[in-house]
N, C-alpha and C positions, 0 to 999 in steps of 0.2 A: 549210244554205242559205249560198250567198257571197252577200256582203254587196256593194254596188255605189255606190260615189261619185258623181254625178252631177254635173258642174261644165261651165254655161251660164249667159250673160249673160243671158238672155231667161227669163220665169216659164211663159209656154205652152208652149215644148219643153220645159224640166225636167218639166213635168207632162204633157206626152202621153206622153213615153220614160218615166214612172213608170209612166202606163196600160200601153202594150206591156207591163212589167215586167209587170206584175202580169196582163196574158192570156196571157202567153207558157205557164203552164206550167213554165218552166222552175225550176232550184232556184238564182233570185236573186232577192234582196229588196232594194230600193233604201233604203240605212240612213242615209244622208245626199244633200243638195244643196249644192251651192255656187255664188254668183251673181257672182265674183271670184276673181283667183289667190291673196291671201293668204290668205283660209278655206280654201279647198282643202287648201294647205300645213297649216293649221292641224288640219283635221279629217283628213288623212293623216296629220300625225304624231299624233293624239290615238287616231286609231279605227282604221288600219292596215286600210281596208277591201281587199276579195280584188280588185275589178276597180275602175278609173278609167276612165269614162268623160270626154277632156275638149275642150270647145269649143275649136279654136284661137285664135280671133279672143276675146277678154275684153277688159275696161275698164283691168286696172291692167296684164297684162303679158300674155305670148302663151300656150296653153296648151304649146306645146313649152317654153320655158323654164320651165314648172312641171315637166312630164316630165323635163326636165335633171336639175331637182334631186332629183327621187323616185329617177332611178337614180344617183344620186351614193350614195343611203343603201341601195338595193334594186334588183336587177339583176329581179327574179322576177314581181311583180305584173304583170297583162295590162292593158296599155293602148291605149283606143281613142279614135282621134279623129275627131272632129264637124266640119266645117268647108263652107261655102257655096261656095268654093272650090275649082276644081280644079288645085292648084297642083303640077305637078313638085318644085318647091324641096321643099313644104310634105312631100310626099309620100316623097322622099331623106330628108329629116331621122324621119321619123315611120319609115321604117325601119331609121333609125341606132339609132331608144330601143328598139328593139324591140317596136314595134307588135304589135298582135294585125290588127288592121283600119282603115282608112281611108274613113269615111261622108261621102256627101254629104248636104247639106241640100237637099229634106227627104228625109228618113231614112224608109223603108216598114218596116214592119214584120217585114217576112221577110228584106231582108238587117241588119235589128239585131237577130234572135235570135239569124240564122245567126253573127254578131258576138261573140255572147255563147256561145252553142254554141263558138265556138272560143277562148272568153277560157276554158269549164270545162275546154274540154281541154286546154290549157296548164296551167291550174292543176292539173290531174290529172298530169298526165306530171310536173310539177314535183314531184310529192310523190311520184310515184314513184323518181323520181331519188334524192330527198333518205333513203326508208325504204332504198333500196338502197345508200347511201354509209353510212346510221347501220348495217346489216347486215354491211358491208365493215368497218365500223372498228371494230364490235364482234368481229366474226371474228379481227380482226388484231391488238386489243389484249393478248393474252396473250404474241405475240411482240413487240409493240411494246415490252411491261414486262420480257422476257424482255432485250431488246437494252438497255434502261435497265442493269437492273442489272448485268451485263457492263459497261458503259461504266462505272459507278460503279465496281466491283471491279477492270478490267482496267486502270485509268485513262485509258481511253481517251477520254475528254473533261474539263473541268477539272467537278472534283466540284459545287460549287455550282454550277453550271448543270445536273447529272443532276438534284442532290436539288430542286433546284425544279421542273423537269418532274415528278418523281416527288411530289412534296407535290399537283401538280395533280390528278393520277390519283387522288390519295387513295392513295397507294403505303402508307403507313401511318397507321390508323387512330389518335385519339388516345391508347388505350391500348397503343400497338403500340411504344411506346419503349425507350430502353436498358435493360439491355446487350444487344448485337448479338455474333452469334455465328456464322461461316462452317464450313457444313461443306463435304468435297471428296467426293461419291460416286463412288468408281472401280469400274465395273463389272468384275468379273474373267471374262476368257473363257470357253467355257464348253468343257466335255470335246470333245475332237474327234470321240470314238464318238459321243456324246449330240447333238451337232453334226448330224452326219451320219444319223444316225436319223431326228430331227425337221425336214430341213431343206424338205421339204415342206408344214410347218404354220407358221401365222401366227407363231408366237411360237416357232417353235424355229428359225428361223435368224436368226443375228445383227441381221440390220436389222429382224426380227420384236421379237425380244427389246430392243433399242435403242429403238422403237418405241414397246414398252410401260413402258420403264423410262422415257422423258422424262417419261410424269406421275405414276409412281407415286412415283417420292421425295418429292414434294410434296404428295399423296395420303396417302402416310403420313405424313410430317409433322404435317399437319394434324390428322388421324386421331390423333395420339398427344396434341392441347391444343396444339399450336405453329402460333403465328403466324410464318406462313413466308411466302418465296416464292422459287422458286425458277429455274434457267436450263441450257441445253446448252452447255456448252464445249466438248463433242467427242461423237461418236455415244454413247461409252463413259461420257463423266463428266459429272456434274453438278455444280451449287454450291448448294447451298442457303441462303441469308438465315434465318436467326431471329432473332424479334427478340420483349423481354422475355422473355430464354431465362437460367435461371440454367447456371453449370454442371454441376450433376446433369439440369436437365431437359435441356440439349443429350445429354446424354453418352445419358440416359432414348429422345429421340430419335433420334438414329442409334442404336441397336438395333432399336429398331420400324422405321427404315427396310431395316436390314439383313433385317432377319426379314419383310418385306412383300416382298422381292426374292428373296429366296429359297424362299418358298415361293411366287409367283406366276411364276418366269421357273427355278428351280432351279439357279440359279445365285449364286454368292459374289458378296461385295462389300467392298471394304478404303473406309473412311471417315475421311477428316484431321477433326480439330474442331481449332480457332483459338481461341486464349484470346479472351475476351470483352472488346469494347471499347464505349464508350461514347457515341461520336460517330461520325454517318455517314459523314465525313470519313476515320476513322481504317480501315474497311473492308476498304482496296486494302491493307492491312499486314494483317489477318487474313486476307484470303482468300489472301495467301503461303503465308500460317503453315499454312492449311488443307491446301494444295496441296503443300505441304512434307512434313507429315505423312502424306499419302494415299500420294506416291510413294517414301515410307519402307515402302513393302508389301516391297518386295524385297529388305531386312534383316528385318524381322523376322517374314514370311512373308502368306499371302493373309488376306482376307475377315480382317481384323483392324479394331477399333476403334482409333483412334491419336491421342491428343490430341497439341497441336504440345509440349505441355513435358515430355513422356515422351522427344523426340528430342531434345533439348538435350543437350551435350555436360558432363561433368564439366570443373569450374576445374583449370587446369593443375597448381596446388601441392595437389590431392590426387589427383594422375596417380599415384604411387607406392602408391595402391591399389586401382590397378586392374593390376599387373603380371604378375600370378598370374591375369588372365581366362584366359589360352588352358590353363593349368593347369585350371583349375578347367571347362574346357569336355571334358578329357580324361577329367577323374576324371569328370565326368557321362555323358560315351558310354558312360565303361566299366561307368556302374551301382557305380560303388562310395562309399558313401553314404557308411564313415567317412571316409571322403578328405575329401567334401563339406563333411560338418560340419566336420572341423577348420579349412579353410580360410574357414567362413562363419565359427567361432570366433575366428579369428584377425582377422577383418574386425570384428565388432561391438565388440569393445573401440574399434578404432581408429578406428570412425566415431563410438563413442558423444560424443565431445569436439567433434564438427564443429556447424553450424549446420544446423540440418533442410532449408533448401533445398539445402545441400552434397550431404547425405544421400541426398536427394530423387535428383538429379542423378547420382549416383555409384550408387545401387541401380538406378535405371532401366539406363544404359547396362550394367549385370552382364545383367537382366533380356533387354535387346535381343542380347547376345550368345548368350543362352539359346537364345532364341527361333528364332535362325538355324538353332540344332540340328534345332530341332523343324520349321523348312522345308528343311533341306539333307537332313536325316538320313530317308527315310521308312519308316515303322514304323508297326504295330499300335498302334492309340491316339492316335496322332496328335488327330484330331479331339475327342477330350474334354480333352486339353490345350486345344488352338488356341481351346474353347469360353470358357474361364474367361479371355479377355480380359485378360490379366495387366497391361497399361499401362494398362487403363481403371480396372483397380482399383486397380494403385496412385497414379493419379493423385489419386482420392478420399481416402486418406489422405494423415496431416495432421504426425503424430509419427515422430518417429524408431526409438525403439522399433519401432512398430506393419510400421512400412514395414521392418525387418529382422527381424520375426519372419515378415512373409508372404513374402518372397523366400525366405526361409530355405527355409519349407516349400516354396516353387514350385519351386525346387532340386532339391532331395530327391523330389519326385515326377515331378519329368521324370526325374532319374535313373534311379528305379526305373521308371519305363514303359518307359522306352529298354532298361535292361537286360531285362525281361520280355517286351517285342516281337522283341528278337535276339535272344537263347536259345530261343524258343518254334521249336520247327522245327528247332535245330539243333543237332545231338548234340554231349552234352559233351566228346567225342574232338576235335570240331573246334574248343571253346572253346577248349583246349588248345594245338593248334595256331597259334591266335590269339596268345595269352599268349606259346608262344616266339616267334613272331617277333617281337616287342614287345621282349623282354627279346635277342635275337642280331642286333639291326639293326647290327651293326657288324664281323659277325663274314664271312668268307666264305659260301660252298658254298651257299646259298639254300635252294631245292628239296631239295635230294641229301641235304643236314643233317637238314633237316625227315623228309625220309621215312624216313633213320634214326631220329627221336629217336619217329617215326610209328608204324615197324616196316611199312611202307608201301612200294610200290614207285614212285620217282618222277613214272611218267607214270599212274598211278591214281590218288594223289595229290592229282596235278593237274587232272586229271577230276573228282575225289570234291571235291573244295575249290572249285572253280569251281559244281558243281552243287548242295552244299548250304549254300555265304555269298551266292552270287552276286557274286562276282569271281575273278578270276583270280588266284594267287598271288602274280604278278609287279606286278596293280596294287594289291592289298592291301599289300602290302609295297612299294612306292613313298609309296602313300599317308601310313599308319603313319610310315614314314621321315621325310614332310615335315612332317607334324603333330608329332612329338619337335621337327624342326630349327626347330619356330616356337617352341616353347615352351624351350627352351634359347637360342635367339638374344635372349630378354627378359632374361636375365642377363645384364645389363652386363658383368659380371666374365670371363667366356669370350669368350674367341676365337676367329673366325669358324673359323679353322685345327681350335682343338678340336672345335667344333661338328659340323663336317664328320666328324672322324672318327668322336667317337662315333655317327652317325648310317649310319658304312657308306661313308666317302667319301674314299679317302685323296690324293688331287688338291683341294687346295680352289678350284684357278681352276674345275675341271669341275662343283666342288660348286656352286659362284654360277650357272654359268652354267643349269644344271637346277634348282636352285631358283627363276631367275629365270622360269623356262619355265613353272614349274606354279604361284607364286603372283602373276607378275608385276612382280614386284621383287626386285632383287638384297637378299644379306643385309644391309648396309648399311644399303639404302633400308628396307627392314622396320624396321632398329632405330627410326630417325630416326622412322617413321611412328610407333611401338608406343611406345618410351619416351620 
């Protein structure tokens, strides 16, 4: 039932307009009277009745100046007025408050239903307005919260004005507190065959798959115990908020988000985690760190986990043991394991004397150089390396020991995959082959030598070499070439002049200017970068 104020100076109309009320049939009950404007006021702000009914003419003031004030606090209640009066003025104002109707005295009873019939249908449209604005802004609040946290993260507004909108939202729950931890989800493309196959179905072409990826990282988040919430920075990437996330549970959590993406979209995924910080303020600095880490995919290869302090660089005054990486990246292509050891041997003495985050710092970047192997190099095996997450594990460890006894082994077993994925398929005649050009990059005759030392005739050869390494002589042998000239130019001690030759190059202005062609830096500039 709406409820009906009745406010007249006279006791006989208040009570016949109660009788209508009450034959009309209709669904209002008259729940107050009022014989003056200050009751009115009184029992509108007390009882907040659905309709006003009010005489113009009263003893202490006009009833338009009571309607002034109602729509000073309330644009929405239907008001009708009573008046003896048939006044233009009275009638322009009473359509200024937004009247519902305009009665004369006396009032018949069929046009004060018809009065009240249209005071319910305002108040119906009104509430329909009002369920379709709360519809609208519940639809839109996930993007609403979506744009918060970007503004907080991207800083694109100053943060204590995000985090109070967001405190309003209930953005986080009271047990939703520190530490705060940003991940970066970079969706990796997906195969072009696979592409093109499915690009008829919902979820197999890109904006399908994009599509479905905006709620499942936060899907699974959640799914894994984390209180998350997460946003789109780009078709491709997300940012996830967790929040009381320690570091195993972030780390716990992007794997479940990885492994919900992959097996719902069959596609990779490379994920930054941000060290954890403690104030909502400090955010826009992890979600760098996040983003920093994610677009580290392209050292040290796809659909990898990457916490941001696996990318930290080693302190300059234990640069002198990292001088032997591009060494140590040789002996591992080549699969020769005691190379390996001796050189992780020769390493563990000298890091045992350093401080564990030294350690920390200086095994990871060996690790990230590894790693490039294992995206640059492609080979059989691949994917049960790329599995074992080698930065997420060792990020977890804590000692120094422990952190050079698991690299050691990670070493050693990319080694050996590398070498059992090239030799698989490729007869030991052509190992061979391999080895001398390794060992006569500096010698003339190329080809011609080879198919001597072959018993081969040079353009078979070169056919049979091409068709069972997959390269061609001439780029294998360039290649090889520049990979020696990187790891001799880390000796200080030689001379760009020597370098050149041993490597096949008796012009060293010719030798810079083709080294500069295929690594992008003259020898020089390589030193300066590397030592």
């Amino acid at each position: 039932m709406y409820r009906l104020l009745i406010v007249d100076d006279e006791y006989h109309i208040r009570e016949g307009l109660r009788l209508m009320v009450a034959e009309s049939g209709l669904s209002v009950e008259v729940s107050d009277v009022a014989g003056d404007g200050a009751t009115a006021l009184r029992l509108y702000m007390e009882r907040r009745p659905d309709i006003i009914l009010l005489d113009i003419n009263l003893p202490d003031m006009s009833g338009l100046d009571i309607a002034k004030t109602i729509r000073e606090k309330d644009q929405h209640t239907p008001l009708l007025f009573l008046t003896g009066y048939e006044s233009m003025t009275y009638i322009r104002q009473a359509v200024s408050l937004q009247a519902v109707d305009y009665l004369l005295k006396p009032v018949t009873s069929e046009d004060f239903e018809a009065a009240l019939r249209r005071a319910e249908d305002r108040i119906a449209q009104w509430r329909r307005s009002e369920e379709e604005a709360i519809h609208r802004h519940r639809s839109l609040e996930p993007l609403y919260r979506e744009h918060l946290l970007l503004d907080l993260l991207q800083q694109r507004r100053p943060a204590a004005e995000v985090i109070q909108e967001m405190d309003g939202l209930g953005f986080f729950a009271e047990a939703s507190g520190p530490p705060y931890t940003v991940l970066c989800c970079e969706l990796e493309e997906a195969p072009q065959q696979e592409t093109a196959a499915t690009s008829n179905t919902p979820h197999g072409s890109m904006y399908g798959s994009s599509h479905v990826f905006a709620g499942l990282a936060e899907e699974a988040a959640v799914a894994a115990g984390a209180k998350a919430h997460s946003a789109a920075v780009s078709r491709d990437r997300r940012v996830v908020l967790l929040a009381t996330a320690s570091c195993r549970a972030a780390e716990w959590t992007a794997q479940q988000i990885r492994q919900a993406v992959q097996e719902r979209l069959s596609q990779g995924m490379s994920i930054g985690i941000s060290r954890p910080v403690q104030r909502m303020e400090q955010l826009c600095e992890a979600y760098e760190q996040a983003v920093q880490a994610a677009e580290h995919r392209g050292w040290v290869g796809c659909s990898q986990i990457i916490p941001y302090e696996s990318i930290q660089t080693a302190e300059p005054n234990s640069s002198h043991l990292l001088e032997k990486e591009l060494l140590m990246i040789t002996e591992i292509r080549a699969g020769n394991d005691a190379a390996v050891h001796a050189i992780l041997q020769e390493w563990s003495g000298q890091l045992a004397g350093l401080p564990v985050n030294q350690v920390k710092m200086i095994v990871t970047q060996l690790v990230l150089f590894v790693m490039r192997i294992v995206q640059s190099d492609a080979f059989e095996g691949q994917t049960s390396i790329q599995e074992q997450d080698p930065l997420l594990e060792l990020s977890r460890l804590r000692h120094g020991p422990e952190m050079i006894d698991y690299v050691s082994r990670y070493f050693v077993q990319v080694g050996r995959q590398v070498r059992e994925s090239r030799e698989k398929g490729i007869p030991r005649k052509f190992q061979r082959a391999k080895e001398w050009i390794r060992e006569h990059l500096q010698e003339d005759g190329g080809l011609n030598r080879l198919a001597e030392y072959m018993n081969m005739s040079p353009k078979y050869l070169s056919a049979r070499f091409k068709q069972v390494t997959g390269e061609s002589f001439a780029d294998y042998q360039t290649r090889v070439r520049f990979e020696r000239a990187r790891e001799l130019l880390l000796d200080p001690n030689r001379k760009v002049a020597e370098v050149a030759e041993a490597v096949g190059f008796a012009d060293t202005n010719y030798f810079s200017i083709a080294f500069k062609k295929h690594t992008g830096l003259t020898p020089t500039e390589f030193r300066k970068t590397f030592l």
